[in-house]
N, C-alpha and C positions, 0 to 999 in steps of 0.2 A: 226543472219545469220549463215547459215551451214558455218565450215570451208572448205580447201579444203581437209585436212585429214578427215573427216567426209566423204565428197560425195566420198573421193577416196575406204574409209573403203568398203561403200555400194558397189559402184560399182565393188571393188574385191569381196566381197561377192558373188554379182549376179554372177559373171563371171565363179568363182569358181565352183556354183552352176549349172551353164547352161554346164561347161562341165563336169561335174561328174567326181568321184574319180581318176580312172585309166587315164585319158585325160594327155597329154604329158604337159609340161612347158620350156619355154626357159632355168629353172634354170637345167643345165646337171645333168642325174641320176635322179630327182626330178618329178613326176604326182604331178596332182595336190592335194592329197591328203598329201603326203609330203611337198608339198608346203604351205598349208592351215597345217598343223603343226608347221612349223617352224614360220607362225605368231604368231600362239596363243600362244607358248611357251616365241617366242622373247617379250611381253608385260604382259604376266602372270604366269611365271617361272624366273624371273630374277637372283637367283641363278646359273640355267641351261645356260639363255640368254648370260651368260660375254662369254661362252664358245665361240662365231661368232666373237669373237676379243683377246680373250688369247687362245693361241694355250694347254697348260696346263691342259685347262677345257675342250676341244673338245670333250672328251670320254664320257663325263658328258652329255653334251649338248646332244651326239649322241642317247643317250641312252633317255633321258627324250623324245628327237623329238621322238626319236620310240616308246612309251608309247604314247603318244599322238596320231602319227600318228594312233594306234591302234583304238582307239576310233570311237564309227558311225561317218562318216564323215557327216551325218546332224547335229550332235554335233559340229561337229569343224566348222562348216559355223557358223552356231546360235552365238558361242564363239565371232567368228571373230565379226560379228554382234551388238555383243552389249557392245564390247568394255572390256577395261581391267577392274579387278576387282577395290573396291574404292578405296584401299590401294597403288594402282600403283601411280609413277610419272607421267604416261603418260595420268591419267587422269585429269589433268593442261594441260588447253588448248594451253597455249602456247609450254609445252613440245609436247606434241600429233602432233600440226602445224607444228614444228622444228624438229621431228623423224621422223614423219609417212607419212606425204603430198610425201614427194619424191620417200618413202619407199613401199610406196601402190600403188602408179601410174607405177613404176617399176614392181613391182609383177603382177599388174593388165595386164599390157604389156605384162610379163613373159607368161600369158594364153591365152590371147587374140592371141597371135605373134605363136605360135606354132601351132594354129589349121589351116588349109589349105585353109578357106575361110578368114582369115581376111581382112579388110581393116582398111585405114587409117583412124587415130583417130583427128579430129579436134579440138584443146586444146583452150577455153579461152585465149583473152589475159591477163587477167590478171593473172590466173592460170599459162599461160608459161612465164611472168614477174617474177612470186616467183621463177619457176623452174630455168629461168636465175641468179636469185640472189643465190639461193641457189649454183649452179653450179659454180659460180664465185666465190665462198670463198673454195667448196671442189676440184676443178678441181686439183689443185697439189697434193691434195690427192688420189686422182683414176688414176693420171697417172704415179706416183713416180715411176711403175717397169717397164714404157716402153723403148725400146730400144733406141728410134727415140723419135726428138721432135714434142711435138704435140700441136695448136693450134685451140682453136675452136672457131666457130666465125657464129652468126645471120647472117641471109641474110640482115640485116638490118647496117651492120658492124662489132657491137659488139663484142669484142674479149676476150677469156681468154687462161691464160697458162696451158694448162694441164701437159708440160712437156720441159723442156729447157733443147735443144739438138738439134745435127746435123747429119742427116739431118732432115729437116723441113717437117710433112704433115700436112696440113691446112684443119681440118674437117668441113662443112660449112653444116648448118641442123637448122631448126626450135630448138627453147630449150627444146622440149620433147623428142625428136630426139637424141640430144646431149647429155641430161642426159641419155638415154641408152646406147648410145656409152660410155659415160665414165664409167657404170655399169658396162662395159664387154658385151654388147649385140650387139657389133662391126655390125656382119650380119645383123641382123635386123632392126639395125635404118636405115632412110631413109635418108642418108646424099652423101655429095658429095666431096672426098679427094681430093685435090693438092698438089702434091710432086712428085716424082719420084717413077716410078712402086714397085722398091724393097722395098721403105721405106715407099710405103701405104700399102705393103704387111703385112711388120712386124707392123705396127700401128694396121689394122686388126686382126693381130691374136698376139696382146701383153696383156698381163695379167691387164686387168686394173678395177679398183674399189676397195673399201676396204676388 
């Protein structure tokens, strides 16, 4: 059975591909040509890759994503497509499942959410069960630099802490939903804040995700 980084892989791909190179992306600065760089590099450069988490190696990264981005961007779809070379860890399915399923539903968001006709994406449940669990072990980490506390929480109840602090907004969204808001993609998830005006402002526009 496909996993879900598998069908997410694909269907960034398609996505990528249906809006061609120069098409806008949720990720600021980024088409989606750059954006379909920064995959291939982050799973088949990992010399380049450390550079998205040590700020030290940035100039490295920057430079290797701009080599790539170079490349015919039917190249960089096909890359995406067929996955890391054999030599990568990410081709262990369980590392792939644990990096990429969250990783590529986000990006795939990132394309889909900036074109002007999108609509809503209806996720599996079981697919938004993983998103939930994955959510609930990183949510203190994509909220560590907000101002305000933030709580997120299923319409179903379920709650995690993204952020212990006062005052309180309480983000309430399907778990596809919520993993974007904690990505940083605050605007475009489709969630519903309780708190006070100021303090869903600054939750809104607080720097969140790794």
């Amino acid at each position: 059975m496909s996993t879900h980084a598998k069908r997410e892989r694909l269907l960034l791909a398609d996505l990528l591909e249906a809006a061609g190179p120069e098409a806008p992306t949720l990720c600021e600065g980024w088409t989606a040509r750059e954006l379909a760089a920064h995959v291939v590099v982050r799973e088949r450069r990992l010399d380049a890759a450390a550079g998205i988490v040590i700020p030290a190696l940035k100039n490295r990264l920057d430079r290797v994503q701009a080599e790539f981005a170079a490349k015919p961007y039917e190249e960089l779809i096909q890359l995406i497509r067929t996955g890391p070379p054999k030599y990568s860890p990410y081709n262990l399915k369980q590392i792939d499942e644990g990096a990429n399923a969250v990783e590529f539903y986000v990006h795939a968001e990132d394309v889909r959410r900036a074109q002007p006709d999108w609509t809503p994406r209806e996720l599996d449940p079981v697919f938004s069960d993983a998103l939930w669990s994955r959510l609930e072990k990183a949510a203190r980490v994509m909220g560590r630099k907000s101002p305000v506390g933030i709580v997120l929480r299923r319409p179903d109840g379920q709650t995690a802490v993204a952020h212990k602090g006062t005052p309180v907004v309480t983000v309430t969204g399907e778990p596809g939903e919520l993993t974007l808001f904690a990505h940083g993609r605050q605007e475009a998830a489709q969630v519903e804040l309780e708190g006070d005006k100021e303090a869903s402002t600054r939750a809104l526009e607080a720097k969140l995700g790794i």
